[in-house]
Backbone as a ProteinNet text record, in pm:
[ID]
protein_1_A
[PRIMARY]
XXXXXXXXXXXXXXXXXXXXXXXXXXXXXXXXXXXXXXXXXXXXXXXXXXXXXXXXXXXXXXXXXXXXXXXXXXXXXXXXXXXXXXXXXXXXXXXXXXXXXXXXXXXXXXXXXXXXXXXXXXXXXXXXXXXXXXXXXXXXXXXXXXXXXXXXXXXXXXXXXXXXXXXXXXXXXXXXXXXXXXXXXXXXXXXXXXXXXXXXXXXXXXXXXXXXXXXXXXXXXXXXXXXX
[TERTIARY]
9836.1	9905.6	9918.7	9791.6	9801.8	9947.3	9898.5	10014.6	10159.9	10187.1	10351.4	10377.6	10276.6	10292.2	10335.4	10236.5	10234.7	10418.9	10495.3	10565.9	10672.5	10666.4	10779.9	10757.4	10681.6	10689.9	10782.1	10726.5	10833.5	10939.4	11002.4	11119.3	11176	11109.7	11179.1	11226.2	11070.3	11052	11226.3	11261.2	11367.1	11484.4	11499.6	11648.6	11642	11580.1	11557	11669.9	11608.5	11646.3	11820.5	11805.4	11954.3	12076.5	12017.1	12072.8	12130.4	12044.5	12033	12125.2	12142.8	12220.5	12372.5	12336.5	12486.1	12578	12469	12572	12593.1	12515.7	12519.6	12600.6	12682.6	12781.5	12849.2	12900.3	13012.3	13104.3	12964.1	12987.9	13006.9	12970.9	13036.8	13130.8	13135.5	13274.3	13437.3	13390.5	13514.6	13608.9	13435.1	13477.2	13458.5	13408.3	13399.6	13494.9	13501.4	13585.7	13732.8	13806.7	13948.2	13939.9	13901.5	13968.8	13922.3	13838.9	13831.9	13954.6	13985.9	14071.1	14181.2	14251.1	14330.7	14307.4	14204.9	14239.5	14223.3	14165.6	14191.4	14329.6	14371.6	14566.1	14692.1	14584.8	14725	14656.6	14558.5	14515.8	14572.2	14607.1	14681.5	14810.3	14901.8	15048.6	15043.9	14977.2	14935.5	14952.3	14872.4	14850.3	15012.1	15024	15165.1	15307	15286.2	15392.2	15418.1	15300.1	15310.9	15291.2	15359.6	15393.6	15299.5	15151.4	15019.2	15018	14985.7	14933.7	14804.4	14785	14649.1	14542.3	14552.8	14452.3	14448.1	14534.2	14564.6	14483.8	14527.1	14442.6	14268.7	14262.7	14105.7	14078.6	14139.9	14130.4	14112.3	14222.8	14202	14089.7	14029.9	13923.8	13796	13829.2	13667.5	13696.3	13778.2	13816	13822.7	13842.4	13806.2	13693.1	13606.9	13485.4	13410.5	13418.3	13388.8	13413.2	13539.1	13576.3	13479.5	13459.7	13407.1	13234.2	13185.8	13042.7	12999.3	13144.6	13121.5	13133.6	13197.2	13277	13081	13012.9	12889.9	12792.9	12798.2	12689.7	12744.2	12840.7	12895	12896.7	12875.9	12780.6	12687.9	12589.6	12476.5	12459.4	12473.5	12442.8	12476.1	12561.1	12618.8	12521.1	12500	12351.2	12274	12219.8	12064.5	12098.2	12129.2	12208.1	12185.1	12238.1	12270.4	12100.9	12071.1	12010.1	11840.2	11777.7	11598.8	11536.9	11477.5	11427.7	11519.5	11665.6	11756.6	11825.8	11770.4	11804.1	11779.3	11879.1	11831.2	11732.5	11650.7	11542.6	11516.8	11501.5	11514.9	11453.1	11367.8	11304	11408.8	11405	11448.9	11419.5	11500.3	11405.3	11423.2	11325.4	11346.9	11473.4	11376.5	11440.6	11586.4	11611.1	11779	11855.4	11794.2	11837	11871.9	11783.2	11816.2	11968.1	11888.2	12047.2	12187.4	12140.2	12337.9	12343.6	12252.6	12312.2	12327.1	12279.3	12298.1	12474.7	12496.9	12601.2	12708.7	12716.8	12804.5	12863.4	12737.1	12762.9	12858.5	12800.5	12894.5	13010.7	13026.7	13183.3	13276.9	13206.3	13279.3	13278.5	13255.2	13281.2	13214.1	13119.4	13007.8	12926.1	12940.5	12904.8	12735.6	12724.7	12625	12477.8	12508.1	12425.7	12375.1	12435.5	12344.7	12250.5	12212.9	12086.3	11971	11999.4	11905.2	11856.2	11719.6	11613.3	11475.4	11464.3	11440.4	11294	11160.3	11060.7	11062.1	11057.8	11100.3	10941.2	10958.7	10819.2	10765.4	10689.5	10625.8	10678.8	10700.3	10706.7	10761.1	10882.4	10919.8	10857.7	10894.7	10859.8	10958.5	10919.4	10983	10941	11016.5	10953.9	11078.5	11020.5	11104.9	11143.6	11270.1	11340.5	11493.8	11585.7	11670.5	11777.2	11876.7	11879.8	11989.8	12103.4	12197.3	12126.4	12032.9	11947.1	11876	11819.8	11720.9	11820.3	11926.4	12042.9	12100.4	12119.9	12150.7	12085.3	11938.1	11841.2	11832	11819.2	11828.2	11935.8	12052.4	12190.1	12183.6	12141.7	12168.8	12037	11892.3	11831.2	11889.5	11916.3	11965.5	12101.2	12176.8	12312.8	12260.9	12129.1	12122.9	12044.7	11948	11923.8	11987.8	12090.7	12210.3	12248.8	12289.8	12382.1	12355.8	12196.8	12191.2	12036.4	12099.1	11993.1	12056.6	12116.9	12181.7	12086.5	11951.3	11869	11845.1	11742.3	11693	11610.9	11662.8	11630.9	11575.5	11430.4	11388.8	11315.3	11349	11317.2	11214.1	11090.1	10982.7	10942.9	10985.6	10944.8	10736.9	10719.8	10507	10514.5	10371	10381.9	10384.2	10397.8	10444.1	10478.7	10562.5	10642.6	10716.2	10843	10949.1	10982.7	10928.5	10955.6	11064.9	11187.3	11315.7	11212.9	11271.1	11162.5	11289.3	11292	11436.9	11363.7	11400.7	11348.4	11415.3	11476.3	11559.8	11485.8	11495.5	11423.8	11351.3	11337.8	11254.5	11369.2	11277.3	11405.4	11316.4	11434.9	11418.2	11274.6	11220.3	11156.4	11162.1	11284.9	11332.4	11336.6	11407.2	11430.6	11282.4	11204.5	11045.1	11014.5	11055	10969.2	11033.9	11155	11253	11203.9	11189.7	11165.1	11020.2	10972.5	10817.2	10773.3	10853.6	10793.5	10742.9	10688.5	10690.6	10753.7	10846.7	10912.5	11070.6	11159	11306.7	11399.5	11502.1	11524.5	11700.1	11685.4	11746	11924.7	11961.1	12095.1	12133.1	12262.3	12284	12283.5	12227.5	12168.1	12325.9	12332.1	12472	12465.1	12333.1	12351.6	12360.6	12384.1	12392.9	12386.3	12418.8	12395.7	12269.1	12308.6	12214.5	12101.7	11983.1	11882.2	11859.9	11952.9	11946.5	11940.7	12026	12026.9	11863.2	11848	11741.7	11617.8	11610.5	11499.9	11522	11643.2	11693.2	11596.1	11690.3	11624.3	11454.5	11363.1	11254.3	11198.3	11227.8	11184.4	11208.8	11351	11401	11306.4	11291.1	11202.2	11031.7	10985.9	10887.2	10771.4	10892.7	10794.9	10742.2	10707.6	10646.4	10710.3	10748.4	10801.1	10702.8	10673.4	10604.1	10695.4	10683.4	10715.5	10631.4	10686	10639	10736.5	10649.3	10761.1	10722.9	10705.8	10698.2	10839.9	10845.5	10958.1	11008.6	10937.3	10972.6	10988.7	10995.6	11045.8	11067.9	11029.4	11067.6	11080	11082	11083.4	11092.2	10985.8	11011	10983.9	11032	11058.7	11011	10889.2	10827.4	10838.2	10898.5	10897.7	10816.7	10699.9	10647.1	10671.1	10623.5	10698.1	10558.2	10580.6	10448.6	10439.5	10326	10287.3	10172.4	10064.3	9978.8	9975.9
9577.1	9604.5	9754.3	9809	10006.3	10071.8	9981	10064.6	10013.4	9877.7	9867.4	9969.5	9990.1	10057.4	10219.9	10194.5	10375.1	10405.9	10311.8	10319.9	10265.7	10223	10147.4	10284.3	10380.3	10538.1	10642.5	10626.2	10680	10687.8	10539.3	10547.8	10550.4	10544.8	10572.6	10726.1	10823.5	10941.1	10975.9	10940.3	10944.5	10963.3	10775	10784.8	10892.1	10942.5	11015.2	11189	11213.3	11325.4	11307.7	11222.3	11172.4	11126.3	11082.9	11083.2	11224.7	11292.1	11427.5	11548.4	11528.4	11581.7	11555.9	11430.9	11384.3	11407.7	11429.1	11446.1	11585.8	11689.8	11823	11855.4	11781.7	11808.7	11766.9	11628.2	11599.9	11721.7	11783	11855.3	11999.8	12035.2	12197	12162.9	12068.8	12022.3	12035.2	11912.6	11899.5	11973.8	12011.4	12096.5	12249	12283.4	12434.9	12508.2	12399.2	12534.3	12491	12416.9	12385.7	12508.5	12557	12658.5	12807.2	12811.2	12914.5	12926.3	12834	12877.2	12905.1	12857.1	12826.1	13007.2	13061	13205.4	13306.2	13251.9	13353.2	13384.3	13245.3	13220.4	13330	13294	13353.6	13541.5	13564	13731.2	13752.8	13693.5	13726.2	13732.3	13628.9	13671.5	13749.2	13793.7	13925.5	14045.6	14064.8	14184.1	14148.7	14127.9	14119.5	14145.8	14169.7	14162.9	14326	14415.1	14520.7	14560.1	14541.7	14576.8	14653.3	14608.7	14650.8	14817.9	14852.2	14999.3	15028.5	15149	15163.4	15076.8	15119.7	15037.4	14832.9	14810.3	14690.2	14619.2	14779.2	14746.2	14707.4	14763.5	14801.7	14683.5	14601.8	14468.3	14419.3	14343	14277.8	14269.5	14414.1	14397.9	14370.4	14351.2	14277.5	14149.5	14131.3	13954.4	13923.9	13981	13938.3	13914.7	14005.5	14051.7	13936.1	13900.7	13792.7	13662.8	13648.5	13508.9	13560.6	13613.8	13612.6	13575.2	13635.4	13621	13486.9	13406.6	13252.8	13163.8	13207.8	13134.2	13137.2	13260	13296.2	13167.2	13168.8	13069.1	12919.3	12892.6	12741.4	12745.2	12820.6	12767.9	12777.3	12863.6	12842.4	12687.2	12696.4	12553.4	12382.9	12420.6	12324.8	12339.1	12434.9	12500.6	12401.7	12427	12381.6	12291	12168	12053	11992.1	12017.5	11989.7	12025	12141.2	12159.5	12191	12139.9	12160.8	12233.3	12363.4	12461.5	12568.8	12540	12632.3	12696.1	12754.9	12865	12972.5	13102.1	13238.7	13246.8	13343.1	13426.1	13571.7	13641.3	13803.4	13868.8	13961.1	14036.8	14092.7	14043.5	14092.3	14164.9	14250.3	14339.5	14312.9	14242	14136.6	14264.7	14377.7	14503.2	14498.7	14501.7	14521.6	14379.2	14307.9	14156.5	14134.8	14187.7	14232.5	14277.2	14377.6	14509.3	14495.7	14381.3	14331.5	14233.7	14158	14004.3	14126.1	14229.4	14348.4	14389.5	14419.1	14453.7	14355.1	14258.8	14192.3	14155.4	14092	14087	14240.9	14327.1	14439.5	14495.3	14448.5	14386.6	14316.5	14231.2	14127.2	14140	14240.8	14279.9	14197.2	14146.7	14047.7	14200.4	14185	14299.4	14251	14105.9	14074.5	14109.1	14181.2	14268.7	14362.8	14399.3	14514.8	14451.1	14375.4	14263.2	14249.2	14290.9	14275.3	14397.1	14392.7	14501.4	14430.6	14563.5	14495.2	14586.8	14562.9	14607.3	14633.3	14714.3	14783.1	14817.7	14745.9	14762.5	14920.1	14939.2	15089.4	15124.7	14974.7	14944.2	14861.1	14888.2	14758.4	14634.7	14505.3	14414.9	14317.1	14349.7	14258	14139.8	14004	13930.8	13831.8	13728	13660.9	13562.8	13563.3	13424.6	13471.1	13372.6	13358.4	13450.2	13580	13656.7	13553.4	13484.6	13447	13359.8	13287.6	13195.6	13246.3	13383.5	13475.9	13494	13570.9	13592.9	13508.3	13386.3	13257.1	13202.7	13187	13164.8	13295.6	13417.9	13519.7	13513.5	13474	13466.8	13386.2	13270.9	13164.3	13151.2	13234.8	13234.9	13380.5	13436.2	13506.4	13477.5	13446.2	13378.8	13289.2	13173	13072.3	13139.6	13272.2	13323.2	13393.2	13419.4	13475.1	13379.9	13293.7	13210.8	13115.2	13090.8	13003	13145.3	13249.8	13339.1	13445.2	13503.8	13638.2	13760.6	13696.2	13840.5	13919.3	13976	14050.5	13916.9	14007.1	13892.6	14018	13980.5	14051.9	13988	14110.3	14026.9	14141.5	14067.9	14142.6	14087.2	14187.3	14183.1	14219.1	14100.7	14123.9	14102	14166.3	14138.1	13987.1	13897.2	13766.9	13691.6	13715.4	13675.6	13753.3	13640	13678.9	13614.6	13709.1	13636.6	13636.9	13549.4	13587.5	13487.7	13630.6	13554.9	13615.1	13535.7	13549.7	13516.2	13567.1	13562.9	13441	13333.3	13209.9	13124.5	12957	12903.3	12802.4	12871.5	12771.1	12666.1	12654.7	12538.1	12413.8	12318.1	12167.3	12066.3	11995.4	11941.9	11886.6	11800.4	11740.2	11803.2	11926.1	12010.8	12043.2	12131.7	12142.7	12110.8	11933.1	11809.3	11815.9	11833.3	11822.7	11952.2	12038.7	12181.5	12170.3	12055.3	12104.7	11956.4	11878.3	11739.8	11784.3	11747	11759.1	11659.7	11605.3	11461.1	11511.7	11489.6	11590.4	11522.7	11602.1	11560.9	11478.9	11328.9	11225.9	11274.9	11358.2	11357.9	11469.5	11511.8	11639.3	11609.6	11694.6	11633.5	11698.5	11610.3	11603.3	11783.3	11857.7	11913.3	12046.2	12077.2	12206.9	12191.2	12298.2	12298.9	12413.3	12532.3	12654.1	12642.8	12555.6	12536.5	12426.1	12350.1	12215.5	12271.8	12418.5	12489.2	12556.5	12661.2	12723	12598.9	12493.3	12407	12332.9	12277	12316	12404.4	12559.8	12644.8	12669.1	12630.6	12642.9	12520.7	12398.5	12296.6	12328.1	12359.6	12433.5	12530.6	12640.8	12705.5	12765	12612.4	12592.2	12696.8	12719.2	12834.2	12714.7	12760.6	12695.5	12763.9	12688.2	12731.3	12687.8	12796	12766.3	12767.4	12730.5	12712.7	12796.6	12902.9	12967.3	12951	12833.9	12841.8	12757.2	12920	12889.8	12802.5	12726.6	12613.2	12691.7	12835.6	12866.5	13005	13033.5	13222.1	13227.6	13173.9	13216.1	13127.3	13189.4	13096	13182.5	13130.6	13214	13191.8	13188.9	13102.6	13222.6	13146.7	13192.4	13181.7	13273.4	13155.5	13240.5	13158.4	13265	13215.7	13319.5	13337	13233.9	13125.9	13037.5	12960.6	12875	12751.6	12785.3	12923.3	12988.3	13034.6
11460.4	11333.5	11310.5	11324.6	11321.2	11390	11527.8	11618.5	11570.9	11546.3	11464.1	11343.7	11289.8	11155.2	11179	11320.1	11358.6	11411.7	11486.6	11542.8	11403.3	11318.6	11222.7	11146.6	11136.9	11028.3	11096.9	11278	11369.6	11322.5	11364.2	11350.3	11192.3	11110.3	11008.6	10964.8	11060.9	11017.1	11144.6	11237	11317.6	11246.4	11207.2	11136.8	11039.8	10940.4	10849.3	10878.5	11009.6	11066.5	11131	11201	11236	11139.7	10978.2	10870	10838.9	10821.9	10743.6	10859.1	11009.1	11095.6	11102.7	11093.1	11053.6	10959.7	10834.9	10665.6	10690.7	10786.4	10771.4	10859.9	11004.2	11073.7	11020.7	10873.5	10870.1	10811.1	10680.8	10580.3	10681.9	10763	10799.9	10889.1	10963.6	11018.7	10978.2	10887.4	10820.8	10655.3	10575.8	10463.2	10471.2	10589.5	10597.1	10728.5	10821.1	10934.8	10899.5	10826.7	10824.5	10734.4	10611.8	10531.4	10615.1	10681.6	10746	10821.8	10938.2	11060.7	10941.3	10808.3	10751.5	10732.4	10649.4	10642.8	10713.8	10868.1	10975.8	11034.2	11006.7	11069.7	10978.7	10794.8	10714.3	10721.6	10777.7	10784.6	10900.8	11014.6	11116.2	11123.9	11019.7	10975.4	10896.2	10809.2	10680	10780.4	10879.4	10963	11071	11119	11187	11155.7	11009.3	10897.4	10914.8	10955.6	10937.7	10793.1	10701.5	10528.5	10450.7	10548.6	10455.9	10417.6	10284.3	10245.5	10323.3	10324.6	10378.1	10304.9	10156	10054.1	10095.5	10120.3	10165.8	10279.7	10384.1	10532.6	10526.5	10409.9	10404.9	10337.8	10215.4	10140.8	10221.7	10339.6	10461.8	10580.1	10603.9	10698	10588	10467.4	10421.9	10379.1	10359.2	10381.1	10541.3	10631.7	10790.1	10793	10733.2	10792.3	10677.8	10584.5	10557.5	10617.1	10667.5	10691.4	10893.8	10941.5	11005.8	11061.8	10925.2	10860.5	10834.5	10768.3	10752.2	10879.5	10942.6	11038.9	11159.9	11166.7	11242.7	11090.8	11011.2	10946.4	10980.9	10975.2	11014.6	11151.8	11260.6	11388	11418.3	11316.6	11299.7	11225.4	11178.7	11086.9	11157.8	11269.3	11374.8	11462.6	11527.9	11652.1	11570.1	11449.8	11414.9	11396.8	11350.1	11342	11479.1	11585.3	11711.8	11813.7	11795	11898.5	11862.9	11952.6	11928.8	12044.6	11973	12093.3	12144	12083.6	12169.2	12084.5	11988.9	11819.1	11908.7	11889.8	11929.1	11862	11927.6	11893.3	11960.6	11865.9	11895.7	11776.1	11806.7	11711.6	11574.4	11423.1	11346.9	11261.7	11196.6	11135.7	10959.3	10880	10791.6	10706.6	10672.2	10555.2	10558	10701.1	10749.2	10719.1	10729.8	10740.7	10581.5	10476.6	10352.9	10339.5	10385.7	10358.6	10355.3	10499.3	10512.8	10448.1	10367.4	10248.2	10133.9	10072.5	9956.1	9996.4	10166.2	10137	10130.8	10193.1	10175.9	10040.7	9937.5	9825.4	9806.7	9826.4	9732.5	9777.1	9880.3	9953.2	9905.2	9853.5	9781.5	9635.7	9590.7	9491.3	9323.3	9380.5	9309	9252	9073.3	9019.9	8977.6	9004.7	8974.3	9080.2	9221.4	9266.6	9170	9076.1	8989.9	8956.3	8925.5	8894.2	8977.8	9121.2	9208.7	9273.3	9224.9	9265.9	9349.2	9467.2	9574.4	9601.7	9640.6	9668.1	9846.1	9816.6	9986	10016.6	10193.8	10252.6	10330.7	10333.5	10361.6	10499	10596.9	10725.8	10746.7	10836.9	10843.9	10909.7	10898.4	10958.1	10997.5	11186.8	11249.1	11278.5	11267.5	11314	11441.7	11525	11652.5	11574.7	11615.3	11526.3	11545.9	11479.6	11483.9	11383.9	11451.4	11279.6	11188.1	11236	11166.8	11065.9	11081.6	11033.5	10898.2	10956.2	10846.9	10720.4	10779.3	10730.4	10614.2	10679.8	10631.7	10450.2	10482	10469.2	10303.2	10306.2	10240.8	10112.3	10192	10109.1	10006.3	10060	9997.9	9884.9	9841.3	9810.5	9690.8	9764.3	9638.2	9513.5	9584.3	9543.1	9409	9493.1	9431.6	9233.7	9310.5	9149	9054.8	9130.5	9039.2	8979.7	9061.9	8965	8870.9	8888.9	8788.7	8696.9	8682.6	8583.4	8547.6	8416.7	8366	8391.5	8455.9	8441.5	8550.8	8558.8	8693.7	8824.9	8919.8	9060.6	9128.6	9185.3	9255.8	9445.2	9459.4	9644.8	9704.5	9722.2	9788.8	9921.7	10007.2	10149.7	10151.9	10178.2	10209.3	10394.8	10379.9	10563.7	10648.6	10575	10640.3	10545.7	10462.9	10374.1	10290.3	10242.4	10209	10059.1	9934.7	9806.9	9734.6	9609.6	9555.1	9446.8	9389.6	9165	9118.9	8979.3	8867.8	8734.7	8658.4	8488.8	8432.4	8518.4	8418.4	8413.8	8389	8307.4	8422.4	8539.1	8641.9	8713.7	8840.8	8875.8	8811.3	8819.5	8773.7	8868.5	8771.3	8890.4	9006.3	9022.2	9117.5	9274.3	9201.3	9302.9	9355	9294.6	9367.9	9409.8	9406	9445.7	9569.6	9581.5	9738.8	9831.7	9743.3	9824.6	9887	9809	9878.5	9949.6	9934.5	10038.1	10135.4	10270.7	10411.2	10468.6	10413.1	10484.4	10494.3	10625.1	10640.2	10536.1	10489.1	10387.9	10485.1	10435.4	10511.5	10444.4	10328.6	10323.5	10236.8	10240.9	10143.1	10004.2	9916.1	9768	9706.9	9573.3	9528.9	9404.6	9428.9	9264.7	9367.4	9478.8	9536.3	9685.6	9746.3	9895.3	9958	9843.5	9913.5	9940.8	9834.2	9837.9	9937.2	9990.7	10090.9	10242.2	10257.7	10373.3	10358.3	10264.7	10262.3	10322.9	10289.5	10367.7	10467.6	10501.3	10688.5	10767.6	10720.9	10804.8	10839.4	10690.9	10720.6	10789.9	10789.1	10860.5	11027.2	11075.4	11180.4	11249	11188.8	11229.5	11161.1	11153.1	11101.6	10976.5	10921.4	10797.5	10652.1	10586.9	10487.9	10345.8	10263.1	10134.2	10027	9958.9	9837.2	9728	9583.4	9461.5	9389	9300.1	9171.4	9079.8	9022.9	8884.9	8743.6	8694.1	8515.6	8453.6	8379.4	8373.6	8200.1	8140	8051.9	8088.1	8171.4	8194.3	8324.8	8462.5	8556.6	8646	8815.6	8892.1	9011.4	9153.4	9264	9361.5	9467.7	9582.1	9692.1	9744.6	9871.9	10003.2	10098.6	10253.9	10319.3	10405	10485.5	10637.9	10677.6	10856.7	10932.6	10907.5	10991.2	10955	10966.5	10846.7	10806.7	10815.9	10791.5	10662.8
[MASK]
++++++++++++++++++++++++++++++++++++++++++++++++++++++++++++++++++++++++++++++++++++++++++++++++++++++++++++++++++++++++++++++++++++++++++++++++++++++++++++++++++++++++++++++++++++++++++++++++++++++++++++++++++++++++++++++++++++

C-alpha cells in the first residue's frame, strides 16, 4: 500500500509539472511571439521607408531594442518550459543585472522608475546561473511593485540574496500561499502572470522565495541564490 501511494503522489507530482509546461508554452507561444514578429515586420517597413528624422531613428532603435529584449524572455521562458539541466549558466553579475531592468524601464519612458531606490552592494556579487532568467526574474518583481503601489520600491542586493519591498498594502493571501507552496504550480493563475514567472524561475533554478509582508503597510519579496 506505501509503495502505490508512494508512486500515485509521483505521478500526480508529474502531471502537475506537465500541466503547468504546457499552459506556459501555450501562453508564450501563441499570445506573445505573434505580436512580436507582428512589430519586428512593421519596424522593418518603418526603417525601409527611409522617411525617418534623426529623432525618429532613435524612437525606433528603443522600440527594437525592446521588441528584441522580449523576443530573448519568450525563449527563455520556452528553454525553461522545455528543457531540464540545459539553462545557460555563466557567472552574473547580480548589480549589473539590476542596472539593465533600471534601464530599460527608463527607456521606455516609465516615469514611475523615479520611485525606485536601490541599496547598492560594497562588492559586487557574482553568482552561476542563467542571466536572461536573473534578468527575467528582476523585471517582473519590480514592475509587479510598481504597479500595484504609488510609493517607494526598494531593491537590496545582500550577499546571497536578492530583496524588492514596497510601502503598499501587502500582497493578498492567496498569492503568499502560491508563492510559498513547495508543490509546482500545475497552471497559469488568472489574477497576473509576473509573479507566476517570478516562481517558474525559482523552482527552475532552485532558489527559495520568502514572503515579508505586513498586510497594512508593506510587502517584500525575498529570493535567495540556493535553498540555504
Amino acid at each position: 500500500i506505501e509503495i502505490t501511494q508512494v508512486l500515485n503522489n509521483l505521478l500526480e507530482t508529474l502531471a502537475a509539472y506537465l500541466q503547468r509546461e504546457k499552459a506556459l508554452i501555450s501562453l508564450a507561444s501563441h499570445e506573445l511571439r505573434t505580436p512580436i514578429a507582428v512589430i519586428s515586420g512593421a519596424l522593418d517597413v518603418i526603417d525601409n521607408r527611409g522617411t525617418l528624422t534623426n529623432e525618429n531613428q532613435k524612437t525606433i532603435a528603443r522600440i527594437r531594442h525592446a521588441t528584441e529584449k522580449m523576443q530573448a524572455d519568450v525563449d527563455a521562458l520556452l528553454h525553461l518550459a522545455h528543457q531540464a539541466g540545459q539553462l545557460t549558466s555563466e557567472p552574473v553579475n547580480l548589480a549589473n543585472s539590476v542596472r539593465g531592468v533600471l534601464n530599460e524601464l527608463e527607456n521606455s519612458k516609465d516615469t514611475a522608475i523615479q520611485r525606485i531606490s536601490v541599496n547598492w552592494p560594497t562588492q559586487d556579487k557574482l553568482i552561476e546561473t542563467d542571466p536572461a532568467l536573473v534578468r527575467m526574474l528582476i523585471r517582473n518583481l519590480v514592475q509587479n511593485s510598481l504597479r500595484h503601489t504609488d510609493g517607494r520600491v526598494g531593491i537590496s542586493l545582500g550577499d546571497n540574496n536578492l530583496t524588492i519591498s514596497d510601502q503598499g498594502p501587502g500582497l493578498p493571501a492567496h498569492i503568499v500561499s502560491r508563492l510559498q507552496t513547495q508543490s509546482p504550480l500545475s497552471e497559469v493563475p488568472d489574477d497576473g502572470l509576473g509573479l507566476f514567472i517570478v516562481k517558474l524561475i525559482c523552482e527552475r533554478l532552485n532558489w527559495r522565495l520568502d514572503i515579508e509582508n505586513d498586510n497594512a503597510s508593506s510587502a517584500g519579496i525575498v529570493v535567495w541564490f540556493g535553498t540555504t
